[in-house]
VOVEX-754134 format. One record per residue (C-alpha): residue in three letters; x, y, z. Coordinates in steps of 0.02 Angstrom, whole numbers, m for minus. Layout:
BEGIN
<residuo=ALA c1=X c2=Y c3=Z>
...
//
This chain:
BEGIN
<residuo=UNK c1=0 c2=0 c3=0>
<residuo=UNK c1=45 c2=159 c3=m47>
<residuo=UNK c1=80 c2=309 c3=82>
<residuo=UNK c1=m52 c2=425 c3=m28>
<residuo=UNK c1=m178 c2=298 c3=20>
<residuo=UNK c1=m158 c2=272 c3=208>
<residuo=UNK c1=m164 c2=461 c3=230>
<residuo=UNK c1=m327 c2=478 c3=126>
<residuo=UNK c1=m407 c2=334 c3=230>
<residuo=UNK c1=m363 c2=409 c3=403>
<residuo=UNK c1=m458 c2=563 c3=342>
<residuo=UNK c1=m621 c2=486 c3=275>
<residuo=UNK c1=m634 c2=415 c3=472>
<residuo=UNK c1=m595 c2=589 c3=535>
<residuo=UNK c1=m738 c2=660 c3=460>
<residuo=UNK c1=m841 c2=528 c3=520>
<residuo=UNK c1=m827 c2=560 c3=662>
<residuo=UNK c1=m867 c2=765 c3=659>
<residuo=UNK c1=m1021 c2=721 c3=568>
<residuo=UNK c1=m1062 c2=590 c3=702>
<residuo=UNK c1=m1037 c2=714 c3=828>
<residuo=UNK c1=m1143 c2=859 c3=755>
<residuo=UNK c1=m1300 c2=733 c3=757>
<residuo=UNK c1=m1277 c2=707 c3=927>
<residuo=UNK c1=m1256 c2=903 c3=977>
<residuo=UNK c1=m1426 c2=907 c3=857>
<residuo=UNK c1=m1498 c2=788 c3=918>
<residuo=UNK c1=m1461 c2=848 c3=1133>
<residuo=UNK c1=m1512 c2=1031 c3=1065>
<residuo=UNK c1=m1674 c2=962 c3=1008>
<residuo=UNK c1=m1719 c2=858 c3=1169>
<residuo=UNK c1=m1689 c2=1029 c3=1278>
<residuo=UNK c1=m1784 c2=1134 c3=1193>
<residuo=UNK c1=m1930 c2=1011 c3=1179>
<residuo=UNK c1=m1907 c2=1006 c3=1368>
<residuo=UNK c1=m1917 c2=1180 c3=1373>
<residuo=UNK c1=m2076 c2=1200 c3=1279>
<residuo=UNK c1=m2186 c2=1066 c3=1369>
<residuo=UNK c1=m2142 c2=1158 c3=1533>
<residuo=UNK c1=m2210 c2=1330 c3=1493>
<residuo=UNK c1=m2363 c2=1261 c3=1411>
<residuo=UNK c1=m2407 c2=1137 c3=1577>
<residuo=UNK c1=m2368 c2=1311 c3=1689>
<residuo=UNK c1=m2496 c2=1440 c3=1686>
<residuo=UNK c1=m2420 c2=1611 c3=1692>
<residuo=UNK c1=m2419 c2=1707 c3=1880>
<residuo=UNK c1=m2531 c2=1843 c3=1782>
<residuo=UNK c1=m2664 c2=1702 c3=1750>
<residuo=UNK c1=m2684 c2=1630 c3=1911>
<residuo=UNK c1=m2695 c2=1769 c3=2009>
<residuo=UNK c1=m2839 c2=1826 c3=1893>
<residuo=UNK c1=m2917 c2=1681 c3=1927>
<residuo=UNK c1=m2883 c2=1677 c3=2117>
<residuo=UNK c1=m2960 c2=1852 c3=2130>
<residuo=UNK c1=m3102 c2=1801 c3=2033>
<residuo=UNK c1=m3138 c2=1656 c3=2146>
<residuo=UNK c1=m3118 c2=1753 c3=2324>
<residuo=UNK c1=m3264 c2=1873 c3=2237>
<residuo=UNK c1=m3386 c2=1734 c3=2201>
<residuo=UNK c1=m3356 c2=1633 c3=2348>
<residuo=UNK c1=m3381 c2=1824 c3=2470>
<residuo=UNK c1=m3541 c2=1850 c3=2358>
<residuo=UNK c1=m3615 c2=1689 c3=2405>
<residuo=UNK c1=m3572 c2=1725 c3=2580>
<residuo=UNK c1=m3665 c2=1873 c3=2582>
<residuo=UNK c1=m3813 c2=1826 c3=2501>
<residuo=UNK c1=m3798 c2=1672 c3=2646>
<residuo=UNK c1=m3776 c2=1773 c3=2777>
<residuo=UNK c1=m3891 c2=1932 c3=2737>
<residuo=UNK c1=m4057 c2=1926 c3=2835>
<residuo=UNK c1=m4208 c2=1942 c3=2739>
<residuo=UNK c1=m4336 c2=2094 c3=2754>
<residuo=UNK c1=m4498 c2=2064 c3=2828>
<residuo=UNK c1=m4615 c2=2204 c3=2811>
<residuo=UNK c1=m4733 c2=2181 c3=3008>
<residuo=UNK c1=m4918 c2=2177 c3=2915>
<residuo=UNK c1=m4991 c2=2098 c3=3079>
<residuo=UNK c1=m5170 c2=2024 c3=3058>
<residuo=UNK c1=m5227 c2=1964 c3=2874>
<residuo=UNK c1=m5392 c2=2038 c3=2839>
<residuo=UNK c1=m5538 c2=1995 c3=2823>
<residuo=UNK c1=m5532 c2=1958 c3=3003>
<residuo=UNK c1=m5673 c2=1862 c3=3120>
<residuo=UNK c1=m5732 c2=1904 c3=3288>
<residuo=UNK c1=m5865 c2=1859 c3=3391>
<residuo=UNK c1=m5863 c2=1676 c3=3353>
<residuo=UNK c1=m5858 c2=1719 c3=3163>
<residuo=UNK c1=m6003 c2=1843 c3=3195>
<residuo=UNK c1=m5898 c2=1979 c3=3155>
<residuo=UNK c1=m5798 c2=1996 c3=2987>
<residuo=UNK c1=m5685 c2=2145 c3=2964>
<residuo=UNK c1=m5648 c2=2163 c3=2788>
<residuo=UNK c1=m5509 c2=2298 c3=2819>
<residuo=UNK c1=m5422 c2=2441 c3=2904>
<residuo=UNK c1=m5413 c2=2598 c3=2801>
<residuo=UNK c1=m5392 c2=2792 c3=2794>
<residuo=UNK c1=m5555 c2=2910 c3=2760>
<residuo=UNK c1=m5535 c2=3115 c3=2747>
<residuo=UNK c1=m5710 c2=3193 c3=2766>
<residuo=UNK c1=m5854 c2=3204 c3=2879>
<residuo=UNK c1=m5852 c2=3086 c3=3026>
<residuo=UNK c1=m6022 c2=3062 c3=3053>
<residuo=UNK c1=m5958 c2=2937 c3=3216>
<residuo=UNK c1=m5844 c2=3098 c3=3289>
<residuo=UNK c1=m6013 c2=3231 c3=3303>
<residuo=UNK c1=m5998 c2=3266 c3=3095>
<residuo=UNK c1=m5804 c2=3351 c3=3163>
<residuo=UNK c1=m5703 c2=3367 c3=2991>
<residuo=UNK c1=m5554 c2=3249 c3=2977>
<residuo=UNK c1=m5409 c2=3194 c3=2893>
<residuo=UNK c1=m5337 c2=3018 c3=2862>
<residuo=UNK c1=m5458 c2=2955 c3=3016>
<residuo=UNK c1=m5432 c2=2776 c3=3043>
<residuo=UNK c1=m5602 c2=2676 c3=2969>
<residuo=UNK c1=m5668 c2=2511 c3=2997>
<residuo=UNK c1=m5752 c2=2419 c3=2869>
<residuo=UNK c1=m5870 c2=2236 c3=2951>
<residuo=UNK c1=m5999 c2=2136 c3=2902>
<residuo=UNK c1=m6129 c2=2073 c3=3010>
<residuo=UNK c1=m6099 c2=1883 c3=2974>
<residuo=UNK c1=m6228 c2=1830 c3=3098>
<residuo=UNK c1=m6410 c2=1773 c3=3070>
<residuo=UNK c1=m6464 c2=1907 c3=3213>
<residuo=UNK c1=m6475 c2=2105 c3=3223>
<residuo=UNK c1=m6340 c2=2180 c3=3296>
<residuo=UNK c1=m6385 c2=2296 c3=3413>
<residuo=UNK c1=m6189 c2=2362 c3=3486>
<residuo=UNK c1=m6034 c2=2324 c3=3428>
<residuo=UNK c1=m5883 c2=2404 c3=3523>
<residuo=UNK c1=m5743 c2=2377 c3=3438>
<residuo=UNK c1=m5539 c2=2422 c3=3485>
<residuo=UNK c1=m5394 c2=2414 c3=3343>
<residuo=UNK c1=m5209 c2=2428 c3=3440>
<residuo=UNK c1=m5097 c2=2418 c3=3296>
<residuo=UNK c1=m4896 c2=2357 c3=3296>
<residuo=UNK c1=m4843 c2=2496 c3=3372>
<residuo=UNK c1=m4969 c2=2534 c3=3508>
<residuo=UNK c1=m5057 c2=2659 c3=3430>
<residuo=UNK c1=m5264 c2=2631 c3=3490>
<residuo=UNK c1=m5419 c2=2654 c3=3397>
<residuo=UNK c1=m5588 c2=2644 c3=3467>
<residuo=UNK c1=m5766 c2=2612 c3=3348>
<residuo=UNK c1=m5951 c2=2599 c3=3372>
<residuo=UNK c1=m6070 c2=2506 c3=3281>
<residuo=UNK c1=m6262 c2=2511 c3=3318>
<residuo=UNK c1=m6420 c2=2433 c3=3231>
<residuo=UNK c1=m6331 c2=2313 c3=3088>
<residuo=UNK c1=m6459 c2=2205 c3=3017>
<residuo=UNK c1=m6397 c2=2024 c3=2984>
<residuo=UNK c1=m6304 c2=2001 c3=2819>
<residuo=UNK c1=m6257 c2=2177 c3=2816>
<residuo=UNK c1=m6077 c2=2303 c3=2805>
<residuo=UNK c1=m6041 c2=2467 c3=2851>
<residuo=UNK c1=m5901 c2=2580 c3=2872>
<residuo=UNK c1=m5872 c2=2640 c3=3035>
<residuo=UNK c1=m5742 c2=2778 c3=3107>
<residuo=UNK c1=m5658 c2=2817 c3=3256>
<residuo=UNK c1=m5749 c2=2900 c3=3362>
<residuo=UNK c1=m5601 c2=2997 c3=3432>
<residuo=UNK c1=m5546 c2=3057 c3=3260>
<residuo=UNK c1=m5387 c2=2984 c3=3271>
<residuo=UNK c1=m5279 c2=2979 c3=3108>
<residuo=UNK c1=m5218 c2=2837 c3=3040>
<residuo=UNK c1=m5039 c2=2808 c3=2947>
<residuo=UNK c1=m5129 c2=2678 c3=2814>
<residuo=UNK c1=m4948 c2=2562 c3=2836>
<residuo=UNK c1=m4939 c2=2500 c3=3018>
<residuo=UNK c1=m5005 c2=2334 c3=3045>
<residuo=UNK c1=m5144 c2=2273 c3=3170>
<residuo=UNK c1=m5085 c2=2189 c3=3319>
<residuo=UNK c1=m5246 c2=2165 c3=3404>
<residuo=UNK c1=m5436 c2=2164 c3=3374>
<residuo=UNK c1=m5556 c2=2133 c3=3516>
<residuo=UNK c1=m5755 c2=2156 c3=3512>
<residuo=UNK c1=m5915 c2=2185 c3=3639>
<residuo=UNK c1=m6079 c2=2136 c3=3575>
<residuo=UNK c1=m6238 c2=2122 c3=3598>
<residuo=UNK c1=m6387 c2=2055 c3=3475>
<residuo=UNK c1=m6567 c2=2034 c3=3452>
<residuo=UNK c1=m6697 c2=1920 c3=3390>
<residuo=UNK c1=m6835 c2=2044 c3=3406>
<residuo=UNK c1=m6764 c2=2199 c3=3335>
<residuo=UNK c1=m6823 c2=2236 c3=3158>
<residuo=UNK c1=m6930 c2=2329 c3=3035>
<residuo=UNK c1=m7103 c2=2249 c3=3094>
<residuo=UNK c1=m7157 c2=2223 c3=2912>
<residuo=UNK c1=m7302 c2=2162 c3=2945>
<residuo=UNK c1=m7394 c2=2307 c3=3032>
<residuo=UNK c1=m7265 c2=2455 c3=2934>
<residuo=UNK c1=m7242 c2=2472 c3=2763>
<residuo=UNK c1=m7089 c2=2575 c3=2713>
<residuo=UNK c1=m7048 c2=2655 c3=2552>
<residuo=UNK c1=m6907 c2=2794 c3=2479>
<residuo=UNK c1=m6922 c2=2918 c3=2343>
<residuo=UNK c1=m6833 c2=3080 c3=2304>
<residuo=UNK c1=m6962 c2=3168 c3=2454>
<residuo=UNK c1=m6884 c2=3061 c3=2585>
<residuo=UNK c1=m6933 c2=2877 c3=2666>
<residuo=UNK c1=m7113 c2=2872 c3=2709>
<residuo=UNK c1=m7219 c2=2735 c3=2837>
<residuo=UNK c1=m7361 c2=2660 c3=2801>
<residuo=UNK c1=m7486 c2=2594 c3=2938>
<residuo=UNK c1=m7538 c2=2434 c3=2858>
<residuo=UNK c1=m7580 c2=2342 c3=3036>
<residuo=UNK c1=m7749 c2=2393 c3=3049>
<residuo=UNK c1=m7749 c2=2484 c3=3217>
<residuo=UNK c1=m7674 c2=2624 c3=3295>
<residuo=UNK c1=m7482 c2=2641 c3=3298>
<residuo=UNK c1=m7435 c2=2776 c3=3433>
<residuo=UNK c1=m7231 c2=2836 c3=3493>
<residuo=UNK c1=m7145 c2=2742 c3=3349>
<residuo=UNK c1=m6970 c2=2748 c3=3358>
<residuo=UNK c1=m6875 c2=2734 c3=3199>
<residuo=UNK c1=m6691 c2=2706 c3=3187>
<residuo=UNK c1=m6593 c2=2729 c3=3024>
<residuo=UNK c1=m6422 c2=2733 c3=2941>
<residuo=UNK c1=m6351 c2=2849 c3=2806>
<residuo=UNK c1=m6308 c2=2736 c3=2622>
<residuo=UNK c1=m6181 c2=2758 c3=2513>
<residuo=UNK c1=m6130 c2=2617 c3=2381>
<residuo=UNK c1=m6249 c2=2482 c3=2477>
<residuo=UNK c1=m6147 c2=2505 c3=2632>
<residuo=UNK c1=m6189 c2=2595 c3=2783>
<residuo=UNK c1=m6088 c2=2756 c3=2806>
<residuo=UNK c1=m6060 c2=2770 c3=2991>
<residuo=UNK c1=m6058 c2=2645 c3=3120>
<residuo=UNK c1=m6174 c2=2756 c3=3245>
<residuo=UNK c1=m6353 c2=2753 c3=3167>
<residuo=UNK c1=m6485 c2=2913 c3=3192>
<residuo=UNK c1=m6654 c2=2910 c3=3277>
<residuo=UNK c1=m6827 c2=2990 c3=3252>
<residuo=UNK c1=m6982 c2=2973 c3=3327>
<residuo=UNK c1=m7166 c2=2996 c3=3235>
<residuo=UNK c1=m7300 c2=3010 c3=3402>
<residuo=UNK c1=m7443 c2=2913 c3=3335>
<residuo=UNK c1=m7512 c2=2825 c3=3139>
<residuo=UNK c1=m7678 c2=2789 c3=3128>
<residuo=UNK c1=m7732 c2=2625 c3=3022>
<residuo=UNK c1=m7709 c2=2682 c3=2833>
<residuo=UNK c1=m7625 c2=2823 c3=2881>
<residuo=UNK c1=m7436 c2=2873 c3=2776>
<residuo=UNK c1=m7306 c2=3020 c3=2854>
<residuo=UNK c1=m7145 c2=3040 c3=2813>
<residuo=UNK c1=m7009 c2=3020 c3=2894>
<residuo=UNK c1=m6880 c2=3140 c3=2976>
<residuo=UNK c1=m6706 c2=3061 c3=2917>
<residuo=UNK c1=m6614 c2=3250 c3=2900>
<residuo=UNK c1=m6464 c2=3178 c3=3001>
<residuo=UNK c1=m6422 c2=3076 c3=2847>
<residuo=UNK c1=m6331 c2=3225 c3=2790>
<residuo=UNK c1=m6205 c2=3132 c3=2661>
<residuo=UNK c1=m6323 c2=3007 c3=2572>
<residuo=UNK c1=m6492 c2=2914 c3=2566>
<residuo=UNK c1=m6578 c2=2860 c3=2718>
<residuo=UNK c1=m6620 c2=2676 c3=2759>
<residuo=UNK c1=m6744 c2=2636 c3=2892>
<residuo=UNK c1=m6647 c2=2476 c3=2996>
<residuo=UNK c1=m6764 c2=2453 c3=3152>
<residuo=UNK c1=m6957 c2=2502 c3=3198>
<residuo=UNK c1=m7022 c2=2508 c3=3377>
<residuo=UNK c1=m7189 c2=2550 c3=3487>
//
């Protein structure tokens, strides 16, 4: 072998082996920066979780405070309609009226505290007194008088005491009495209305003498005042018509509720 030949082998294997070692330098550079990668895409950025955390602590304090905030109650007291008396009594409600208090001497008033009942019993109802204490304390005081059975009417304080139209009822409490016997005696009085006023008729057949007639003022089907007005006619002979004094029913029509003698 020739000494050109030697020399020209040695260098073939010294190139080999700088080509062998650039793959593996490749090859290294390549498996560092694929580390490299897969770490920052499995690590959230410190921007990013904070974000998050704050996020979190504001839903998470929200639901705490909806938890832990008490909810409002508005104090309505009693539920209307309301019974008394063994269900004798219903009051339909508690409200505000700005007039003529025909229950406080016909005085003028504002926002007086009203009553509105029914007479849910099969009787007359001769007296009703009737106290209201609301929530907070605040008294009201009614009277009722001569409430045929089946019938409603707005009564008033007879004080004249104003009512706020908000506070709720705490209490309710009722003295009554009723009768069997009270009434219009249809069957010896005839009664009838027209634009002169409410007139009797004697229809019994004998003499009628110190008839006393009681009577409320009507407005809407409803008695308007829970105190009713009283007039007298001395005698009726058989046959015989008068009319009626009923001036007291200054507001509205007059309706004759009881007939005695």
């Amino acid at each position: 072998m020739r000494v050109g030949d030697r020399q020209s082998g040695h260098g073939r294997k010294k190139n080999r082996l700088w080509i062998l070692l650039i793959v593996v330098i490749v090859v290294l550079l390549g498996i560092v920066i694929a580390i490299n990668q897969g770490g920052h895409e499995q690590e959230p950025s410190t921007e990013q979780t904070d974000e998050n955390e704050t996020v979190d602590d504001v839903q998470t304090a929200e639901t705490n405070e909806e938890e832990t905030e008490p909810s409002e109650e508005t104090d309505t007291g009693l539920e209307f309609p309301y019974l008394l008396d063994d269900d004798k009594i219903q009051i339909d409600s508690l409200f505000q009226y700005s007039g003529i208090n025909m229950d406080a001497q016909n005085e003028e008033c504002e926002d007086v505290a009203s009553l509105q009942l029914k007479n849910n019993s099969d009787q007359y109802l001769e007296k009703a007194e009737i106290s209201v204490e609301l929530t907070d304390g605040t008294a009201f005081s009614f009277e009722v008088e001569d409430i045929p059975a089946g019938k409603s009417v707005m009564a008033f304080d007879t004080a004249n005491t104003a009512y706020d139209g908000k506070t709720g009822v705490a209490l309710i409490d009722a003295t009554t009495t009723y009768s069997s016997d009270a009434g219009l005696k249809e069957t010896d009085v005839k009664i009838t209305s027209d634009d002169n006023g409410v007139q009797l008729e004697n229809i019994s057949g004998d003499v009628l003498a110190n008839l006393k007639i009681k009577y409320h003022c009507v407005m809407d089907d409803m008695y308007f005042g829970g105190i009713s007005s009283e007039t007298e006619v001395a005698g009726l002979a058989a046959g015989e018509t008068t009319t009626v004094d009923t001036s007291e029913s200054i507001l509205g029509d007059a309706e004759v509720v009881s007939i005695t003698y």
